[in-house]
PLY file of the C-alpha trace (Angstrom):
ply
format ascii 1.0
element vertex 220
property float x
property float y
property float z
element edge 219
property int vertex1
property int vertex2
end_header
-5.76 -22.72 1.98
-9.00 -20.42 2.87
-11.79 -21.29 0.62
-13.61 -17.78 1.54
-9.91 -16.09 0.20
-9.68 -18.38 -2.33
-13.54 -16.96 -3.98
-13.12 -13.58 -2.87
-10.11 -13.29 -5.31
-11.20 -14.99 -7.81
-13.30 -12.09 -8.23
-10.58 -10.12 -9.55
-10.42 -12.29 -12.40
-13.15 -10.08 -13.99
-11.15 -7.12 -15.75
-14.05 -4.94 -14.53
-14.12 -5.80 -11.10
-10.46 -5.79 -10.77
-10.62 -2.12 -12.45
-13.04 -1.23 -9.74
-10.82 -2.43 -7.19
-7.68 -0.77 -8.31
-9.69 2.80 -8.84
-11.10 2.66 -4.76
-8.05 1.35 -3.51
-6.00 3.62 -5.44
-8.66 6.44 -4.00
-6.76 6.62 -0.12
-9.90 6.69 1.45
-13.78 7.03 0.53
-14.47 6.90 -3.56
-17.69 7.21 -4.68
-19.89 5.35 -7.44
-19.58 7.79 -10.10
-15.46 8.01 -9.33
-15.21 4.36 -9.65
-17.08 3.95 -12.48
-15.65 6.41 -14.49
-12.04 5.27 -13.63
-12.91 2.05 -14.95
-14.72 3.52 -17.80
-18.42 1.88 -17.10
-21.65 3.25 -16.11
-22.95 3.95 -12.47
-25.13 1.04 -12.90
-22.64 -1.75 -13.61
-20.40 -0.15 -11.54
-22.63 -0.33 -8.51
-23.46 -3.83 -8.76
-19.70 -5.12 -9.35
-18.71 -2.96 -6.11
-21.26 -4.53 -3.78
-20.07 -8.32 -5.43
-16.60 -6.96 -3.56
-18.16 -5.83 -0.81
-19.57 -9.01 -0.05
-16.79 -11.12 -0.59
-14.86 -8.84 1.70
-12.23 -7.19 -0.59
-13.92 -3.65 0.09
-16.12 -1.96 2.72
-19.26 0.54 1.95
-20.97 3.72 3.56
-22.63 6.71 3.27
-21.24 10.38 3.05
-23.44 13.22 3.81
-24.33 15.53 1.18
-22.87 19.40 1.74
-25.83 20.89 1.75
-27.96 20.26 4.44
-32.15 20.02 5.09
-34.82 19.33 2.64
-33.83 19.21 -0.58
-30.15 17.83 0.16
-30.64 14.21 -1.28
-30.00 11.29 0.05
-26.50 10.25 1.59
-23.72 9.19 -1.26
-23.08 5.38 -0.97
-19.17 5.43 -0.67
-15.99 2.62 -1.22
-12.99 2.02 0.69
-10.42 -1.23 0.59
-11.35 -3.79 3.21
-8.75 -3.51 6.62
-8.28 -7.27 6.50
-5.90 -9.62 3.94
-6.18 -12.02 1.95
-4.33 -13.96 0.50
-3.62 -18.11 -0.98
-1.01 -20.04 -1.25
-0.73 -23.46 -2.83
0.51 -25.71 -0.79
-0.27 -23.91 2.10
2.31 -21.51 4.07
2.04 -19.16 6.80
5.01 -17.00 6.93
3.69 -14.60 9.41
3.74 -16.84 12.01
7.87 -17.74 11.62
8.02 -13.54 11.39
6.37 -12.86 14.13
8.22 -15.26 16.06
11.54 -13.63 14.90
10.67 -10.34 15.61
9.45 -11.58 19.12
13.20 -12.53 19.15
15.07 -9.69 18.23
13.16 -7.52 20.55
13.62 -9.96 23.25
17.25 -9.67 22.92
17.70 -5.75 22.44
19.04 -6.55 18.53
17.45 -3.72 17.28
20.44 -2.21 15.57
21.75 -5.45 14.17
18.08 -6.13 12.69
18.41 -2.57 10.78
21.86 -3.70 9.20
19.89 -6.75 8.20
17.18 -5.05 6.74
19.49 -2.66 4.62
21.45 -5.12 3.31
18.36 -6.94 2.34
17.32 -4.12 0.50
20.47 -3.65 -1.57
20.39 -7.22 -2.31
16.61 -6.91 -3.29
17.90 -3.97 -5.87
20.17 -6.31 -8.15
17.32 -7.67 -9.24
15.55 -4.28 -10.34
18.87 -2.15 -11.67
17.82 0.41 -14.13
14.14 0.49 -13.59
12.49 3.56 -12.00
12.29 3.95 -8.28
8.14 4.01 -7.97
8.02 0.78 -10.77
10.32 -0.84 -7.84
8.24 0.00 -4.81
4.89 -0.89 -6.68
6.67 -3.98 -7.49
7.68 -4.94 -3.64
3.92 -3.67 -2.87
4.11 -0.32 -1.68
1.49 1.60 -3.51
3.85 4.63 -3.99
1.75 8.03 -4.99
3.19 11.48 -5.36
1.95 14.05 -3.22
2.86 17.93 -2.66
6.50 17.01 -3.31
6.76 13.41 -1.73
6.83 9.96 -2.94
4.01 8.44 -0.75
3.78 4.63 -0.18
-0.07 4.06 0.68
0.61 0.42 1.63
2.52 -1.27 4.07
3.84 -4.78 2.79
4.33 -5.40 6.51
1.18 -4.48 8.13
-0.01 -6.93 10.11
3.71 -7.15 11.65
3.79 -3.93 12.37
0.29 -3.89 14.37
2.16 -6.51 16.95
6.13 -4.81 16.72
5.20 -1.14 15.82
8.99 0.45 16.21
11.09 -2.72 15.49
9.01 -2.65 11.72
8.87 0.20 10.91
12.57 0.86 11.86
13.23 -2.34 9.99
11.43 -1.31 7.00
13.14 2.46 7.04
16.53 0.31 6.65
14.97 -1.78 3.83
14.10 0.87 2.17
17.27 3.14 2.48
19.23 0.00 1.46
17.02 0.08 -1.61
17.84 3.46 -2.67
21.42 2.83 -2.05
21.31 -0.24 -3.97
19.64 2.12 -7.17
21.98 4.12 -6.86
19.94 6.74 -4.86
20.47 8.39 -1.89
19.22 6.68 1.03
18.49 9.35 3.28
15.66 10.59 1.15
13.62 7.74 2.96
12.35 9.11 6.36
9.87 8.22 8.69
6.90 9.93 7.92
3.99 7.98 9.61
0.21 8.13 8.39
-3.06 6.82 9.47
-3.48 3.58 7.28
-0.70 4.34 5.09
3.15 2.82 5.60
5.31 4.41 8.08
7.97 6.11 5.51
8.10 8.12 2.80
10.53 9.97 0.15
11.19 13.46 -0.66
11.51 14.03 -4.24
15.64 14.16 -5.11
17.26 17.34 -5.74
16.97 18.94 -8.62
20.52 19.59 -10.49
21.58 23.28 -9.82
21.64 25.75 -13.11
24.83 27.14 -13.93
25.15 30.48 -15.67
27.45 30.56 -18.79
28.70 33.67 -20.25
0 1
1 2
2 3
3 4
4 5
5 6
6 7
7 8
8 9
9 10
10 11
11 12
12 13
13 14
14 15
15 16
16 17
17 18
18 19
19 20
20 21
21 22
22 23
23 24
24 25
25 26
26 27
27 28
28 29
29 30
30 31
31 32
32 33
33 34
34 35
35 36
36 37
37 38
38 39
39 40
40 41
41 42
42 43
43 44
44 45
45 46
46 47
47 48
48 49
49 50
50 51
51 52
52 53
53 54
54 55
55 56
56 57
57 58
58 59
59 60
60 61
61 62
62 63
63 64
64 65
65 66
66 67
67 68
68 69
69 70
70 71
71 72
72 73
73 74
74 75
75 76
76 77
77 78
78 79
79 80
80 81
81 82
82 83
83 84
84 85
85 86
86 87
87 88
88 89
89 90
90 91
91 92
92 93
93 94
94 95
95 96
96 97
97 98
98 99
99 100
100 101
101 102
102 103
103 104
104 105
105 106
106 107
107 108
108 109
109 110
110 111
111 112
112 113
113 114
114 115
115 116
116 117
117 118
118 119
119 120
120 121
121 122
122 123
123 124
124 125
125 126
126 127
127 128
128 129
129 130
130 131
131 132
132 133
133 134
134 135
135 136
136 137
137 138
138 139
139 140
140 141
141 142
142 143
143 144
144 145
145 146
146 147
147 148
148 149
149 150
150 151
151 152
152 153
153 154
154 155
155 156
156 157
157 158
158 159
159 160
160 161
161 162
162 163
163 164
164 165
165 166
166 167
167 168
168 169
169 170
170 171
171 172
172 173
173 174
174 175
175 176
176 177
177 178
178 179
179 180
180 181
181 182
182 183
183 184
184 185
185 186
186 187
187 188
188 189
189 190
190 191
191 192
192 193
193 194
194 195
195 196
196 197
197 198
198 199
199 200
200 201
201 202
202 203
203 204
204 205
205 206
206 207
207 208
208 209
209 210
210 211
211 212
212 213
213 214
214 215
215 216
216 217
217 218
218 219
């Protein structure tokens, strides 16, 4: 177990800090200090000082946006949040999954198993929906850790449980997690071709359109 991972989440212990956190991550990109702290309902003040405890432990990154306006008179640049690239994480005793996954995934490619690795995935993920049967479909993603946001008629997933797999096997994941995830739906009793691969900078590599809405009928 990391001691540095082990104090840098202990800092979410703080209901404030944790607040914080949620509101940048939750942002998609650059929040400022007057965003955060009125998402978690504090002043500027307290808000800046929590955000630069999480800056230093790692959990977030800072900077500066310009101002719009331009030449004397603009102000100074707006000191900015946005989640931290790198993971943390603890586990007691100590594991280290990724290193068995990577491995496998080393493996399947190695042996041209793509398509057998997709049935696996799918039938993981209508295994993994016994276990969520009647709840909605975004409570279920947030749940698995997909960050799922709506957006101009999509269900967005702004994290990818998978990342740092997918940085070494980008098309065997994300294919993989496509299958997951259409198993999922299927296993809701969804349709599973509303998941698509619809990559994004920093974001996971599918999304879902919204599900049809039922058709009016006229009556006489």
């Amino acid at each position: 177990m990391r001691e540095d991972h082990l104090e840098a989440l202990s800092l979410l212990h703080d209901p404030v800090r944790r607040s914080l956190y949620e509101a940048v991550a939750g942002g998609g990109g650059e929040v400022g200090r007057g965003e955060a702290a009125e998402a978690a309902g504090v002043s500027r003040t307290l808000a800046g000082h929590h955000l630069d405890k999480l800056v230093e432990a790692g959990l977030l990154e800072s900077g500066f946006r310009q101002q719009e306006r331009r030449g004397p008179g603009s102000g100074r640049p707006a000191k900015v949040y946005r989640r931290a690239s790198g993971e943390r994480s603890v586990s007691l005793p100590p594991r280290d999954y990724g290193v068995l996954a990577s491995v496998l995934a080393g493996v399947v490619d190695a042996l041209g198993a793509e398509e057998r690795a997709e049935e696996a995935a799918r039938a993981a993920g209508a295994r993994m929906a016994r276990g969520h049967r009647g709840e909605p479909l975004e409570a279920v993603l947030r749940d698995r850790g997909y960050e799922p946001y709506t957006e101009a008629g999509r269900l967005r997933l702004r994290n990818c449980p998978f990342h740092a797999l997918s940085q070494e096997q980008p098309l065997l994941v994300c294919s993989m997690n496509l299958a997951l995830c259409q198993g999922l739906l299927e296993g809701l009793g969804d349709r599973p071709e509303r998941a698509e691969l619809d990559p994004r900078p920093g974001e996971c590599c599918v999304s879902l359109a919204d599900p049809p809405r039922p058709s009016k009928t006229n009556e006489d």
